[in-house]
N, CA, C and O atoms as a DFTB+ gen file, in Angstrom:
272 C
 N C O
     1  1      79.893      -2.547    -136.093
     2  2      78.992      -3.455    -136.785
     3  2      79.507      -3.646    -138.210
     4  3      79.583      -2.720    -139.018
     5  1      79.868      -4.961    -138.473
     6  2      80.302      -5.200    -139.799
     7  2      78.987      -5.078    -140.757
     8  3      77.808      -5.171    -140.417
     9  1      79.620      -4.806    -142.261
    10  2      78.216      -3.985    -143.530
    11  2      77.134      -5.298    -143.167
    12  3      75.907      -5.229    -143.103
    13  1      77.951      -6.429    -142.968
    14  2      76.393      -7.857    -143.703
    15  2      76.034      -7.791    -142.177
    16  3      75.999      -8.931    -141.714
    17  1      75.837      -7.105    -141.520
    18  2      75.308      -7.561    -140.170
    19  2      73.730      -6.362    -140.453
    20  3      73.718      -5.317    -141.104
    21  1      72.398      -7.116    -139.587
    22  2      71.772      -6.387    -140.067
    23  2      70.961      -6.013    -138.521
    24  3      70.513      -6.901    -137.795
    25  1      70.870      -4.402    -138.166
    26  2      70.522      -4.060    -136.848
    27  2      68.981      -4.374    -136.630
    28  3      68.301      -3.828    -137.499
    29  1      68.469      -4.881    -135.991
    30  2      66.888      -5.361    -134.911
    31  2      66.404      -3.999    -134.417
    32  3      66.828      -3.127    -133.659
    33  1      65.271      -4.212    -135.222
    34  2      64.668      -2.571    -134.221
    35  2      63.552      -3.164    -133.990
    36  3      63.140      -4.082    -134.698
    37  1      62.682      -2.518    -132.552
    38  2      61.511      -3.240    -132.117
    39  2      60.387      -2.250    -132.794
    40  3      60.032      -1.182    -132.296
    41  1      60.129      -2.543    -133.441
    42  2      58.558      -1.362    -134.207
    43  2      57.576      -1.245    -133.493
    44  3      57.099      -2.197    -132.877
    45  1      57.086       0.004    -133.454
    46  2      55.498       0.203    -132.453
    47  2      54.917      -0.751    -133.258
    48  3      55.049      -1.281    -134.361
    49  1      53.930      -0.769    -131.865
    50  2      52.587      -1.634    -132.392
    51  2      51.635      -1.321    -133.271
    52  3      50.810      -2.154    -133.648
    53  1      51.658       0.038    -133.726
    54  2      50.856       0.790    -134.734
    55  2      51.724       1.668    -135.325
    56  3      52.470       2.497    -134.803
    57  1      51.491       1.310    -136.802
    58  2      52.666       2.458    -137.679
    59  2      52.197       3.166    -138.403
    60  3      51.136       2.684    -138.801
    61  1      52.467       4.400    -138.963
    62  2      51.675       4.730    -139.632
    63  2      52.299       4.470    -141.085
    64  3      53.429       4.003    -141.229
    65  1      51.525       4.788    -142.058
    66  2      51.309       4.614    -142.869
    67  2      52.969       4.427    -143.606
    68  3      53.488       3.410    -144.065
    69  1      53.524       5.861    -143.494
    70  2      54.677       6.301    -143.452
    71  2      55.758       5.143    -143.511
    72  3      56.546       4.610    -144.292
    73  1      55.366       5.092    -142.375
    74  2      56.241       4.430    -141.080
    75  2      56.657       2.973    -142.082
    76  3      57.704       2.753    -142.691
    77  1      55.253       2.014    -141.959
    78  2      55.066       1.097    -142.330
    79  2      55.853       0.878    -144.543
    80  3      56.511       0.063    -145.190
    81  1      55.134       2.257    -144.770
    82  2      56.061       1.910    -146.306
    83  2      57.909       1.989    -146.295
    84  3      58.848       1.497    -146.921
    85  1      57.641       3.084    -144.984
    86  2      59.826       2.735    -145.181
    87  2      60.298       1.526    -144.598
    88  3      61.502       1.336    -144.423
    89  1      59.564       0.829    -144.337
    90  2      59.897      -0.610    -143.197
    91  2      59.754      -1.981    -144.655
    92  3      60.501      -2.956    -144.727
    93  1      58.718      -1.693    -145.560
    94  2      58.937      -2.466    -146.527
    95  2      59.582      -2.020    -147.815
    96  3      59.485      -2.503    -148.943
    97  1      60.425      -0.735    -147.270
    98  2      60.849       0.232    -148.757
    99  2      59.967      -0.320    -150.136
   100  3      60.281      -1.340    -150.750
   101  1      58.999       0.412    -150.435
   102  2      58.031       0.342    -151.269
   103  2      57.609       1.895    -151.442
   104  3      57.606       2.625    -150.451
   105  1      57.293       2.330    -152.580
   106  2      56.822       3.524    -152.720
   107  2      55.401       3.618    -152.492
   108  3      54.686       2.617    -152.494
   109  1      54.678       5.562    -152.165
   110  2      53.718       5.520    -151.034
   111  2      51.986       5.247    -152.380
   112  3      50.807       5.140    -152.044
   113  1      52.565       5.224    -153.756
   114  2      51.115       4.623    -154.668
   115  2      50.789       2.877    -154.355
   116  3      49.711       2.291    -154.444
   117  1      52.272       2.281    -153.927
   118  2      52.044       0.980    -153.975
   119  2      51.559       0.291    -152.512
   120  3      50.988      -0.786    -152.337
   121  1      52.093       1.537    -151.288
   122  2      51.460       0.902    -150.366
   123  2      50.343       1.296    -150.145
   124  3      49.959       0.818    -149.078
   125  1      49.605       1.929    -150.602
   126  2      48.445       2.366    -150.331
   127  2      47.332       1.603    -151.682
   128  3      46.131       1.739    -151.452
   129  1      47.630       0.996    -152.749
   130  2      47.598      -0.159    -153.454
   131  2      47.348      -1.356    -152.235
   132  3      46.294      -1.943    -151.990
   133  1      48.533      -1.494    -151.632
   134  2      47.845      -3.190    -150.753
   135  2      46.888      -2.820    -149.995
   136  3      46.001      -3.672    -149.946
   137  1      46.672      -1.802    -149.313
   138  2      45.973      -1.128    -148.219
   139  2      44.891      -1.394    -148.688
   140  3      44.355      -2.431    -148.296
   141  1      44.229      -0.581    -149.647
   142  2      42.818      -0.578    -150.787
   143  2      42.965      -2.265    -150.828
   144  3      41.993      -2.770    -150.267
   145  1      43.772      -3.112    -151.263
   146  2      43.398      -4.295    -152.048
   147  2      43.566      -5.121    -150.244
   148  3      43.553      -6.350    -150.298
   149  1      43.635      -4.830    -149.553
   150  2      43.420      -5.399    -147.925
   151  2      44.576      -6.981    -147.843
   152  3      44.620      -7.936    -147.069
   153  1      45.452      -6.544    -149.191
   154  2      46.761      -7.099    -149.173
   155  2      47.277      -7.290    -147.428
   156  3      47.273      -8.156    -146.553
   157  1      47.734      -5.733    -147.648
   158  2      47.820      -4.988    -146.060
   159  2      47.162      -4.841    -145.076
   160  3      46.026      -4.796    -145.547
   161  1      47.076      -4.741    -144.099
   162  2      45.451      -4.920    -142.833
   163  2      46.166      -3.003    -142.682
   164  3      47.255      -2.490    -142.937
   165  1      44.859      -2.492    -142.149
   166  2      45.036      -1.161    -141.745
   167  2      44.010      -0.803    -140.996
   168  3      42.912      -1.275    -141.290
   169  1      44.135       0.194    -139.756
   170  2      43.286       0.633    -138.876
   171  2      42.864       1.993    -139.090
   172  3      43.720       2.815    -139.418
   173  1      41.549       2.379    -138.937
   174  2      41.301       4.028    -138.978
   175  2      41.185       4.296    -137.316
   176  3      40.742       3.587    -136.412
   177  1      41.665       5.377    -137.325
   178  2      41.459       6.006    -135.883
   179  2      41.167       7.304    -136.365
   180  3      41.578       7.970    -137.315
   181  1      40.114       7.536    -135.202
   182  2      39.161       8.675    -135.361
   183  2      38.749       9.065    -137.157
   184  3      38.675       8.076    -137.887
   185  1      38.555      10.132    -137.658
   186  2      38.196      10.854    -139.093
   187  2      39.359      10.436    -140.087
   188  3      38.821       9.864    -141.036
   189  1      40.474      10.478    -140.225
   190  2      41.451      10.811    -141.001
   191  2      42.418       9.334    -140.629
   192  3      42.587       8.305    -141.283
   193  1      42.865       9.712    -139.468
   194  2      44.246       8.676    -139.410
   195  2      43.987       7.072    -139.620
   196  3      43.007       6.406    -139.286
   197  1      45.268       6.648    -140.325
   198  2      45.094       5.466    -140.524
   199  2      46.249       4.963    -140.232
   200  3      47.182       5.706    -140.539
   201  1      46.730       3.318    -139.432
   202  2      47.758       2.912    -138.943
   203  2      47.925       1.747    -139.255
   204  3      46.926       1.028    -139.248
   205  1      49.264       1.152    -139.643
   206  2      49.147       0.330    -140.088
   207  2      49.791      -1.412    -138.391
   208  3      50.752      -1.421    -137.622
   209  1      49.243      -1.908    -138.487
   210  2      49.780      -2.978    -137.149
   211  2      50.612      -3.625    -137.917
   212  3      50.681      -4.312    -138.937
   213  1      51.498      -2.956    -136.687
   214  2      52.860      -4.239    -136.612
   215  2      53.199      -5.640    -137.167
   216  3      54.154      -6.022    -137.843
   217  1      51.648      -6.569    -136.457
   218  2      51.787      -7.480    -136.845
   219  2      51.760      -7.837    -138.161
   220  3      52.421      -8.711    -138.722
   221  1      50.485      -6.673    -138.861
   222  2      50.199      -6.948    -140.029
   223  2      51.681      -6.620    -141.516
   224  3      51.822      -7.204    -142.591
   225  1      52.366      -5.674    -141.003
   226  2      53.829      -5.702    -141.535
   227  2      54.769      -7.030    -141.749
   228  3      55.459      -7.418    -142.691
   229  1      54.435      -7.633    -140.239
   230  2      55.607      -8.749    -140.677
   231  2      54.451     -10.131    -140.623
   232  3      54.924     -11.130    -140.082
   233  1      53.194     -10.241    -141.065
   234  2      52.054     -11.330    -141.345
   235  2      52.876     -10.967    -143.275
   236  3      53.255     -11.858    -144.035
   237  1      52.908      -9.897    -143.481
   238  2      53.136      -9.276    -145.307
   239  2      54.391     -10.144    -145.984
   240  3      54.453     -10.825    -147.008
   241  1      55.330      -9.823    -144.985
   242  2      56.721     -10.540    -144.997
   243  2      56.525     -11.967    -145.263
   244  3      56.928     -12.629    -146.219
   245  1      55.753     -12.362    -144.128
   246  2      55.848     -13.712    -144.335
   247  2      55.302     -14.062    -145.294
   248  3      56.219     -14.218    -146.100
   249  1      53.972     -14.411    -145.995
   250  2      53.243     -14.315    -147.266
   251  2      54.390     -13.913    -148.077
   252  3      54.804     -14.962    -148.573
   253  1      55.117     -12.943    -148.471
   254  2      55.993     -13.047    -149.379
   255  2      57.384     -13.978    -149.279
   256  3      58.104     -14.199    -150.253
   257  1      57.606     -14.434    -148.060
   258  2      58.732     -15.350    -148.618
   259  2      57.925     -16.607    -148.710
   260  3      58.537     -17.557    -149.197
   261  1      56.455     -16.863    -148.283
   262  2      56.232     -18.256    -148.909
   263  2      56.115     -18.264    -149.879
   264  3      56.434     -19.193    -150.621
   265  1      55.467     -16.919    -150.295
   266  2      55.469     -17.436    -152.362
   267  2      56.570     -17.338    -153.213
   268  3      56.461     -17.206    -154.432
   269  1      57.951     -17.418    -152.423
   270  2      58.911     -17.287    -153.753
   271  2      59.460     -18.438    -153.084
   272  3      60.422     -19.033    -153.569
């Protein structure tokens, strides 16, 4: 694979939190910033866990290349 080539990975349908900030390399005060500001869409499951959807990762993407 030549450097400018860029590899396709298929992402679960639910990411976590984690997951979802290394996918937009963003640090974990700022993604949890869109999360609170519902920038980001996010799911609670059960008490604690929270996940972030797939779709809602690359719905983020898009919104950012329309505004530049």
């Amino acid at each position: 694979m030549h450097s400018s080539q860029v590899e396709v990975v298929e992402l679960p349908l639910l990411l976590t939190v984690e997951q979802a900030r290394k996918q937009l390399s963003l640090g974990r005060t700022q993604m949890f910033a869109l999360i609170k500001s519902r920038e980001l869409e996010s799911v609670v499951l059960g008490i604690r866990s929270r996940r972030v959807p797939r779709e809602a990762v690359l719905d983020f993407v898009a919104r950012l290349r329309d505004q530049a």
